[in-house]
C-alpha positions in Angstrom: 48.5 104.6 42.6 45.7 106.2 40.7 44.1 102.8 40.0 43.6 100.5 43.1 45.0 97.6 41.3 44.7 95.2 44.1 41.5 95.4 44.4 41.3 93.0 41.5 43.4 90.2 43.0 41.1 87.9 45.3 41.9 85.1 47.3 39.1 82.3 48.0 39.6 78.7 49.6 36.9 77.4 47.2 39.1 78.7 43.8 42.4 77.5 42.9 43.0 75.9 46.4 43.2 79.3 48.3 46.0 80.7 45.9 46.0 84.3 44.6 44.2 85.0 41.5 42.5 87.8 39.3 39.3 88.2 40.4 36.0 88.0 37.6 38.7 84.9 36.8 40.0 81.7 37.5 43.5 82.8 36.7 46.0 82.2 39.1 48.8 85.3 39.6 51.4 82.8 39.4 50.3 82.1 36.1 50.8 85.6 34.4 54.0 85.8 36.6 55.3 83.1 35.1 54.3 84.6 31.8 56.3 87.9 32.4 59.2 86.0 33.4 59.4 83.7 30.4 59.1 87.4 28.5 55.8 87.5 27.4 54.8 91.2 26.6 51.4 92.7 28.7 49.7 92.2 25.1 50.8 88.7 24.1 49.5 87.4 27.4 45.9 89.2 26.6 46.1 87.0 23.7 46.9 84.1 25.1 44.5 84.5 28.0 41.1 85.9 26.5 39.9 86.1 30.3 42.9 88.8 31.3 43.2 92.3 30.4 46.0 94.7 30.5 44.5 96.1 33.7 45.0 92.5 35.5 48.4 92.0 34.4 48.9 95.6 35.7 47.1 94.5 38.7 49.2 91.2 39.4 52.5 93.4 38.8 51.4 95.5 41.5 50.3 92.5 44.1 53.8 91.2 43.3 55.6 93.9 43.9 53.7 94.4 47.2 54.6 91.0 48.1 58.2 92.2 47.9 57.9 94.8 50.0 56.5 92.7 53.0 58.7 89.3 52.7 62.1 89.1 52.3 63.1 86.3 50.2 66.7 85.2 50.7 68.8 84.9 47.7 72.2 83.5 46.8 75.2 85.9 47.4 76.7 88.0 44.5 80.1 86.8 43.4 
């Protein structure tokens, strides 16, 4: 990675009770995860979120994809 994009996801017991979130923010990752699930593109979350920027959401894709790396996180089987 070119960009060390984790360096802007923070953890802090005193913000958002300890939970992940982009740092210079009070946004929780959840929160933009939840956005790219629902199928929100990088710039209609920047819209709706004045305090994120493309490099967060780029920055929370890359915690979360770190996160799968390290846990596995059983699943139903395939039929």
């Amino acid at each position: 990675m070119a960009v060390d994009h984790l360096a802007l996801i923070a953890t802090d017991p005193a913000v958002g009770h300890g939970q992940a979130y982009i740092r210079g923010t009070r946004m929780p990752v959840s929160v933009v995860f939840d956005c790219l699930a629902d199928g929100m593109s990088v710039g209609e979350i920047v819209t709706e979120y004045p305090s994120v920027d493309e490099s967060s959401v780029r920055a929370v894709a890359a915690y979360g994809a770190r996160l799968a790396r390290e846990e596995l996180v059983p699943l139903s089987a395939a039929p």
